[in-house]
N, C-alpha and C positions, 0 to 999 in steps of 0.2 A: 565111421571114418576116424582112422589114429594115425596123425602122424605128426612127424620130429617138429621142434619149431624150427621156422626158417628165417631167416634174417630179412627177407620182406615178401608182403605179401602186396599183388599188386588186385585192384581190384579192378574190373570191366576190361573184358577181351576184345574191345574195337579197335578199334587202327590208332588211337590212340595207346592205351593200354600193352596192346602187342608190340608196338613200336617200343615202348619202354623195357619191357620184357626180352628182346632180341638187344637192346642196346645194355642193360645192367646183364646178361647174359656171359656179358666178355668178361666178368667180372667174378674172384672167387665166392662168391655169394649162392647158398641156398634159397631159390626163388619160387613161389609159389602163382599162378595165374590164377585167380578165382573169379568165374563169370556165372551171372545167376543163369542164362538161356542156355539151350542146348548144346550152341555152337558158337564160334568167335565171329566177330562184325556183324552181328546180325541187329542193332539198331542201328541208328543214324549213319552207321558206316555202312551197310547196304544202301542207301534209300537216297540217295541227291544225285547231282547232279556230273556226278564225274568228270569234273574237270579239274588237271594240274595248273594248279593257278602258278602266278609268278609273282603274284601281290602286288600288280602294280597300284589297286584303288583300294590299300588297306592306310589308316588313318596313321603318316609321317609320326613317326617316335615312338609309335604304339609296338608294347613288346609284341600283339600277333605282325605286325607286319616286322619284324624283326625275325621270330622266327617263321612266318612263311615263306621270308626271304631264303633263309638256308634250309629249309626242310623243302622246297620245290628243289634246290637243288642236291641235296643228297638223295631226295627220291627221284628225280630223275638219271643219277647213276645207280642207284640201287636197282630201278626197275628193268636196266637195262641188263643187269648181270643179273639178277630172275628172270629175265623172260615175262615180267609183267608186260601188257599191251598198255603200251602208251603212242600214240598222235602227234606231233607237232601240226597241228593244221593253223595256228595261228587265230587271231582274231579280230571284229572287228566292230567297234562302240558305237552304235549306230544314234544318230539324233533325226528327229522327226521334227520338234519343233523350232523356228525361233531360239525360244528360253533356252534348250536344250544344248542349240550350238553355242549358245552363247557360255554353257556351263565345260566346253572341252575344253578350254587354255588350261584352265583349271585343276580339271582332272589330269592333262596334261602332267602340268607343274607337280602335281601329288604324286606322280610315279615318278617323276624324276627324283623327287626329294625321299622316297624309300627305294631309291638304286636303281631301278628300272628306266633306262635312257634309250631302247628300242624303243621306244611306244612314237607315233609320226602321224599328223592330223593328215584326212584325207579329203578330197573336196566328192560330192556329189557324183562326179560322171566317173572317179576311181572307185568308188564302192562298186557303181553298178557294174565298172568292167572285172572288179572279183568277183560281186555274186549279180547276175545276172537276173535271177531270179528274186531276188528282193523288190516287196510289196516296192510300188508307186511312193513317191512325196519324201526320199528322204534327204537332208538338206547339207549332210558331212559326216563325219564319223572322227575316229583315231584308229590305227591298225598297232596291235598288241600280237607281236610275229612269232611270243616265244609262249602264248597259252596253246595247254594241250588238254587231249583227250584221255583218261586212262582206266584200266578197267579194278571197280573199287570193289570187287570181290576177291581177286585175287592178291590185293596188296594187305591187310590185314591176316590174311591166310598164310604168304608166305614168312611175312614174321612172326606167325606165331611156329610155323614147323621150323624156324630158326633158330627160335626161343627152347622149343621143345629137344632139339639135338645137339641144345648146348648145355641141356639137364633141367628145364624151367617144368616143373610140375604143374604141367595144366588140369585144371578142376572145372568142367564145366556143371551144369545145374546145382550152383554153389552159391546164392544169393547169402548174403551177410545182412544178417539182420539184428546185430547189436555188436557191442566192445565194451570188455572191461579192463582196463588196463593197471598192473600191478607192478612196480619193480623194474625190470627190464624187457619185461614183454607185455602185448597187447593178446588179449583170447577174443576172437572173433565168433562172435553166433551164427551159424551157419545151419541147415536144415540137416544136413551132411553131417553134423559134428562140431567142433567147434577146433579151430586153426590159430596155432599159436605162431606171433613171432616176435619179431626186437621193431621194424620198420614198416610201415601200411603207406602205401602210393596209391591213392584214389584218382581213378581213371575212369569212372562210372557213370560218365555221361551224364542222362537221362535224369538216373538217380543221385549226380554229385552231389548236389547239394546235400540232400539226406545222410549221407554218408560225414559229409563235415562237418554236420549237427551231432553225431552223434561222435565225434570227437573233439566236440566241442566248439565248434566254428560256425556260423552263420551267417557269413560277410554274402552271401549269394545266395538269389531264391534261381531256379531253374524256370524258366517259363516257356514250356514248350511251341513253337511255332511249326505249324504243319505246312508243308510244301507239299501241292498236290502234281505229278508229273504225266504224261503223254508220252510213250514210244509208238513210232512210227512204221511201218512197215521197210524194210531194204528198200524198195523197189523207189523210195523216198529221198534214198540217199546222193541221188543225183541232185539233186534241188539246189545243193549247196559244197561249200568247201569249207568253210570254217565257221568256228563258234560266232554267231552273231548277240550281240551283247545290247540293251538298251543302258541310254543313261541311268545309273542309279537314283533311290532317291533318299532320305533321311535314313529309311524306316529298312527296307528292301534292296539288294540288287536288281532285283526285276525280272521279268521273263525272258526267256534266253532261247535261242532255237539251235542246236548242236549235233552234229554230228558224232556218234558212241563209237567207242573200238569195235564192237562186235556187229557194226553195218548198219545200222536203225539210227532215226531221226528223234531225238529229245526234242520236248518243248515245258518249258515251267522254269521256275515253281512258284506257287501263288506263295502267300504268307499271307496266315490265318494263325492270331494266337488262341491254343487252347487248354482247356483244363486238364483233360487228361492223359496221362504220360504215355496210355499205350493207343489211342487213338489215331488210327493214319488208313482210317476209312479216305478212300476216294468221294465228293461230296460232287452232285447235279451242275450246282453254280460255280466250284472250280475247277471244274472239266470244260462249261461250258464258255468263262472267263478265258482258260487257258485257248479254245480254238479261234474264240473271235480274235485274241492277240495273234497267234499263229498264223491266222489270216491276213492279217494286218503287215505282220514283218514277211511272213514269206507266204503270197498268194495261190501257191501250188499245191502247198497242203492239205487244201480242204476237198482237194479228190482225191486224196492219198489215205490207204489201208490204217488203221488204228491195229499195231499188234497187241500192248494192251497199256494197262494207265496204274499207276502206283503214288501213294504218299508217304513221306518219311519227316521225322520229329527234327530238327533243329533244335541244342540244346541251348538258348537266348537266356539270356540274363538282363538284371535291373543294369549291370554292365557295355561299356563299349568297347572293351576291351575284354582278354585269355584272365582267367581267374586262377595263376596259379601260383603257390606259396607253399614253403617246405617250414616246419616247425621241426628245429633239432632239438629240442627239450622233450618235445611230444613224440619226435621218433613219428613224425607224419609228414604226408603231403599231398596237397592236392594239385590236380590238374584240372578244371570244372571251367564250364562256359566255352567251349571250343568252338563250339556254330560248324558253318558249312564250311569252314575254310582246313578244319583240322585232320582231312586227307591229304592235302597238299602238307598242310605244317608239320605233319605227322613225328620223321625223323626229327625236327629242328624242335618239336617239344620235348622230344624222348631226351635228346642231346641236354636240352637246357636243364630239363629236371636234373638227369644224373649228377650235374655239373653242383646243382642246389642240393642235392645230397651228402654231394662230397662234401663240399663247405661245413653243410650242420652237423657233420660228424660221421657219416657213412664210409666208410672203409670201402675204398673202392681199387683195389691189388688186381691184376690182370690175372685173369687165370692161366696156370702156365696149361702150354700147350696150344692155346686157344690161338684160333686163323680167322680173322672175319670172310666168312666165306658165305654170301648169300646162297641157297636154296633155288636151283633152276625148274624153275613150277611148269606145267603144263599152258601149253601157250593158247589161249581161247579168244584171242583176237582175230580181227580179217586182213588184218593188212601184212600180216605173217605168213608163215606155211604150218596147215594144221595139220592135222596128221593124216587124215583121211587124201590128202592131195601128197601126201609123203613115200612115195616111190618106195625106197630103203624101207623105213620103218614099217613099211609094210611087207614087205620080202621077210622082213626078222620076226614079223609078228603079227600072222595074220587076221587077227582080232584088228588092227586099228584098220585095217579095210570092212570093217562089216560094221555099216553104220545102221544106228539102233534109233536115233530121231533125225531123221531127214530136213524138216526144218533149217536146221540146226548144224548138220552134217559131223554130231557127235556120233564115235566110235564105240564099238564094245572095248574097244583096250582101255579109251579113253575113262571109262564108268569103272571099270575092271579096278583101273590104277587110281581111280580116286576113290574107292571102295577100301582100297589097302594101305591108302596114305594114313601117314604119322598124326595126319589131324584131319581124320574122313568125315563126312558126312554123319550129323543123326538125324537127319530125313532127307523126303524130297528137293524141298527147298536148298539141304546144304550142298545135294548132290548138280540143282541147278545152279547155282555159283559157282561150283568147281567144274564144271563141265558144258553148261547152255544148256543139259537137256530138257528139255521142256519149253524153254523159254520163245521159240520160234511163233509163224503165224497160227501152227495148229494151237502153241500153247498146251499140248500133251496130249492132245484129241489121239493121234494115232501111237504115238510111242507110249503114253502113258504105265499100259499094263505091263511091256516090256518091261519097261525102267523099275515098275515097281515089283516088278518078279525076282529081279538084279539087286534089288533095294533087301526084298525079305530074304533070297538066299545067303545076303553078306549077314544078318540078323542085323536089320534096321528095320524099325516098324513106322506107320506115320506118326505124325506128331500127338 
């Protein structure tokens, strides 16, 4: 691999990352994506808990609740002109004990003091007449009316085809694995070849820290935390209306029961710190952590279908706060430590970075021509119209009437066109984020072989 240098190279394709990449996009800038996995989001930004936070319990004055203040809200208009599936179902902070009630003014006060002035304590017999179905013994809550649900496959995916149509060279199986820097450019070691340019924006999650080591920085270690999670079957989705939240504690937000865009019942995530980075094996004990909790908050559960259970990495720090710093000597910057909140923050770190750019010296001239015009994605939520229930788009093409996993109620168009998109699939798994297929109660039992005949005729092979 040879090519020109570019005036930044961004590294790690997740929802952080891509977010960056679609927002320096607008900008006359030759832009490189380099992601070491196959496909973009597929750490941490696959794996939690999908929900569009509003920040109201991030720590007053702390830049993350700064920007997830304005990054919930540019992502909530952004997703709306993509077609991303997002919720408003609201929510609501449940307290069990004593202690607990005794800790809402509190949390109260802390949303108010980072903007958030919806949030409104509830007494006991209002919880139960919103959720009905809430275990026995709880003693009050707060209702937070403006968290939502949204779907975290599709929003790193749309800004990266954002990024890519406004000429950002994406590089996936491109792990960087050294820098030597001379003069006005940095050469980055690559397996690929090696990538030259003037500016590196480390957005590398998992592996930031590594990365800022090896540009000299070491202000953060990475200390993965695995959350282990439970999806529920649809038929679950009655149970409830909104995200149910416990008190937090030092350490954890806590286990959560939620409602997803795509119909299924979330419960988790535990926190468990571990050594190693790629680790997010589902483990005995928090699986079976997670149902006695789930029993606990909402008692209907425990005769309800398991469709199936997944873990993802939180990228935690010796930090309580976003770790991020632009060196304009160095022609770097990092963005590292983002945790679970950096789906919501997404836009509002993208934003802040550029801005940190500008300052240290980045040339940031609009490109002419350029329209910010988000990318209208394929819409894989339930609370929409998909396409297989789409009259029209079936008249014009009769593929999206000929559904390929039932489950699911994905179409052939729908597999067709996420075969052909600008940032397709390189396997099963990316074609299950762009599409559900697979992801239902069979979990691929029956569509499986179709999907993957679809898979090998576009020339995708498994992983």
């Amino acid at each position: 691999m040879t090519l020109a240098p570019a005036d930044v190279v961004i590294i790690g394709a997740g929802v952080v990352g891509t977010a960056i990449a679609r927002t320096l996009a607008a900008y006359s800038l030759d832009i490189v994506l380099a992601e070491a996995a196959r496909d973009v989001g597929t750490g941490t930004s696959k794996a939690n808990t999908a929900i569009l936070h509003t920040g109201f319990d991030a720590k007053p004055g702390s830049l993350e609740s700064r920007l997830l203040s304005r990054g919930s809200e540019l992502l909530r208009g952004y997703a709306s002109a993509a077609r991303i599936p997002v919720e408003r179902t609201g929510a609501l902070l449940v307290a069990w004990t004593p202690d607990q009630v005794a800790a809402l003014p509190s949390i109260e006060e802390n949303a108010r003091r980072n903007g958030y002035r919806a949030v409104r304590p509830l007494a006991a017999a209002e919880l139960y007449a919103r959720e009905p179905a809430l275990g026995p013994g709880a003693l009050g809550g707060l209702e937070i009316p403006d968290e939502s649900v949204i779907c975290p496959w599709t929003t790193p995916l749309a800004f990266a085809t954002e990024a890519v149509a406004a000429g950002v060279r994406l590089l996936l199986s491109t792990q960087v694995t050294g820098v030597v820097s001379a003069g006005d450019f940095h050469e980055l070691a690559t397996a690929r070849g090696p990538l030259r340019c003037r500016w590196v924006v480390n957005a590398a999650g998992l592996g930031s820290d590594e990365v800022d080591r090896m540009f000299g920085g070491g202000g953060f270690t990475i200390r993965p935390r695995r959350g282990e999670l439970i999806v529920f079957d649809k038929l679950a989705r009655t149970l409830l209306r909104s995200i149910l939240l416990p008190v937090p504690t030092a350490r954890t937000k806590g286990v959560l029961v939620a409602p997803t865009v795509y119909g299924n019942v979330l419960l988790g995530p535990t926190a468990e710190d571990v050594g190693d980075r790629s680790d997010t094996a589902t483990t005995e004990a928090g699986l079976r952590s997670l149902l006695a909790a789930g029993r606990r908050i909402l008692p209907g559960l425990a005769t309800e279908e398991v469709t199936s259970t997944y873990a993802g990495l939180r990228a935690a720090t010796e930090h309580s706060d976003y770790v991020i710093s632009v060196d304009g000597r160095g022609r770097y910057a990092c963005a590292g430590g983002i945790r679970s909140t950096g789906l919501s923050a997404s836009l509002g770190i993208a934003e802040h970075v550029a801005g940190r750019l500008e300052e240290a010296g980045l040339v940031l001239k609009p490109r002419p021509g350029f329209s910010v015009s988000p990318p209208v994605m394929p819409y894989i939520g339930e609370a929409g119209v998909r396409p297989y229930q789409d009259a029209a788009a079936i008249a014009a093409d009769p593929a999206y009437g000929q559904i390929v996993c039932h489950c699911e109620r994905v179409t052939g168009g729908e597999i067709r066109d996420a075969l052909a998109s600008p940032v397709r699939p390189a396997d099963l798994a990316g074609l299950r984020r762009r599409t559900r297929a697979g992801n239902g109660r069979c979990q691929g039992f029956y569509c499986g072989a179709a999907v993957s005949r679809l898979l090998a005729e576009a020339g995708i092979g498994a992983p």
